[in-house]
BAKETOR-37234 format. One record per residue: x, y, z of N, C-alpha, C in turn. Coordinates in steps of 0.001 Angstrom, whole numbers. Layout:
BEGIN
    neast   nnorth      nup   caeast  canorth     caup    ceast   cnorth      cup
        X        Y        Z        X        Y        Z        X        Y        Z
...
END
This chain:
BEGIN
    neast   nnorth      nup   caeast  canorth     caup    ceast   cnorth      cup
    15211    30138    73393    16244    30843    72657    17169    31545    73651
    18549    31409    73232    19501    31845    74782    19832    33766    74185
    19513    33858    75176    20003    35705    75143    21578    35850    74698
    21752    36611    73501    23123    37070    73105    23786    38035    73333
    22542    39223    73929    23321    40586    74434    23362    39902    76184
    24523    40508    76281    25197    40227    77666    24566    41306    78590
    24642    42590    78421    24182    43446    78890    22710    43903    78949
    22111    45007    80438    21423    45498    80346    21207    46445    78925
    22172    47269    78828    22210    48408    77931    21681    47247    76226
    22344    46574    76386    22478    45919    74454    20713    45209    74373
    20916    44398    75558    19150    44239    75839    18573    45348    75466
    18663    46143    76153    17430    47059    75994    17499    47935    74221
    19093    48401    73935    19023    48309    72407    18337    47518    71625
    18406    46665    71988    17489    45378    70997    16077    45494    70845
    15379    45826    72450    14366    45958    72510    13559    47216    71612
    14432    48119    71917    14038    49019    71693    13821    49415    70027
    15356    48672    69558    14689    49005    67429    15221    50209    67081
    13937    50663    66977    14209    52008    66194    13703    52868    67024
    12388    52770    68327    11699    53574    68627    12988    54687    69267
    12089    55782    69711    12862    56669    70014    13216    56671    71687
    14278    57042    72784    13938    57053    74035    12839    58092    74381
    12696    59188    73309    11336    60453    74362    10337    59051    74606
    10235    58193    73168     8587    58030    73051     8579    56715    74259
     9479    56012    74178     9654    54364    75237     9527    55268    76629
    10487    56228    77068    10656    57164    77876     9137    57227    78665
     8466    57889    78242     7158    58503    78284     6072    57853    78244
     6115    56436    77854     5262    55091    77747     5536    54605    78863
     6976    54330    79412     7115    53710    80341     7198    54604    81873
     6886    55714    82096     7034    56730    82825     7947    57438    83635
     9200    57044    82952    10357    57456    83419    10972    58716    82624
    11940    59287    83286    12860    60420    82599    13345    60114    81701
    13804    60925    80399    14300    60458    78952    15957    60187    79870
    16160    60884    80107    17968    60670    80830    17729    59689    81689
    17197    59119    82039    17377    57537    82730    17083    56483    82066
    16683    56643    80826    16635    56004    80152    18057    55663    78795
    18284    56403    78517    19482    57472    77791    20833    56223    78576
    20595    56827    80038    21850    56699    80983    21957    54899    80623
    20768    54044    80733    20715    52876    80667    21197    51982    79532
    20653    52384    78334    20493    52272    77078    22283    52789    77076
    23010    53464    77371    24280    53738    77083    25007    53041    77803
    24384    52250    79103    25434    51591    80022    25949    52164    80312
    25383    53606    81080    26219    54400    82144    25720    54107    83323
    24802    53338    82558    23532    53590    84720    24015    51542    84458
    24647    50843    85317    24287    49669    85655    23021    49593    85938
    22397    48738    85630    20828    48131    86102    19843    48874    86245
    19412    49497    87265    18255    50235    87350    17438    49863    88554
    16838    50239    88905    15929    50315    90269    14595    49277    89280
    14518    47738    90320    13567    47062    90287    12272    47796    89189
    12141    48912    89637    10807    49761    89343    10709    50073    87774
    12039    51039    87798    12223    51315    85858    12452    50155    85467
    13307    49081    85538    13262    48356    84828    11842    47605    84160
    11407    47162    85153     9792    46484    85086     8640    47443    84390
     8796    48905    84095     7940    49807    83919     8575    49627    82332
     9945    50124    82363    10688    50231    80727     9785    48683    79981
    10271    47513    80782     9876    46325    80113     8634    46403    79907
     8015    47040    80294     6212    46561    80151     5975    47523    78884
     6468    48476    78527     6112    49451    77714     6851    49006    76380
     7898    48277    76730     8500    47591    75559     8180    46125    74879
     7050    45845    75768     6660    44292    75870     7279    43166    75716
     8190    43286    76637     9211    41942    76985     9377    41584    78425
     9731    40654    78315     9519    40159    80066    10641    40734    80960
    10659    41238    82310    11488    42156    83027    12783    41038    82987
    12468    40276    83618    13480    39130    83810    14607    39050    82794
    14053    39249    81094    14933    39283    80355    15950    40643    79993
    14883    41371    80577    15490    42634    80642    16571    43088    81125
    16375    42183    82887    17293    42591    83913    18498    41710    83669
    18385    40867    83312    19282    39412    83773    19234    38409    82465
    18473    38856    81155    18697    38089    79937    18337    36242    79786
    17551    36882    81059    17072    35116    81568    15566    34927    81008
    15201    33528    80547    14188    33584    80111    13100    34120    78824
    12127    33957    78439    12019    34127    77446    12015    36086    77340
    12379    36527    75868    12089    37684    75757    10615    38418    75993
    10033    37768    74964     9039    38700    75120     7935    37965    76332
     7177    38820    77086     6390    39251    77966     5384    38054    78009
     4896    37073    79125     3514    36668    78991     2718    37319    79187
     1762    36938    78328      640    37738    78423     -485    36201    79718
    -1025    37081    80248    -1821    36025    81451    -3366    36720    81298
    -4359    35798    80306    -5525    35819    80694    -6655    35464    81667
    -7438    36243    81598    -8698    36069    82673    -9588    35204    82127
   -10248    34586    83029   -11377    33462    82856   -12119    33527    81614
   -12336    35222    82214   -14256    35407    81415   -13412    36399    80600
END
């Protein structure tokens, strides 16, 4: 399925729904205002780190996060046993 939001910011709107930034914020272990800043498309992109932390807490894959590439949501990669 091809990504329709162009942007970091609309990505991450999408992702996000309804939840709130305190609660994604605080899941993903970042500051509510860097999150805020992102989500508004004041902050271009984000440091490798939040992004990948935001995505994991939002359960979608970083890749789509950063760059709208690839599938949305997150593989999940199991263990043997």
């Amino acid at each position: 399925m091809e990504c329709v939001e162009r942007t970091v910011a609309g990505r991450l709107r999408e992702a996000m729904g309804s939840r709130s930034v305190k609660s994604v914020a605080k899941a993903a272990g970042v500051q509510p205002f860097t999150l805020r800043q992102l989500r508004e498309g004041r902050k271009r992109g984000g440091t490798v780190e939040t992004l990948r932390a935001v995505a994991e807490a939002l359960g979608v894959s970083p890749g789509w996060l950063a760059f709208g590439e690839g599938a949305r949501e997150r593989e999940v990669v199991r263990g043997d046993g």
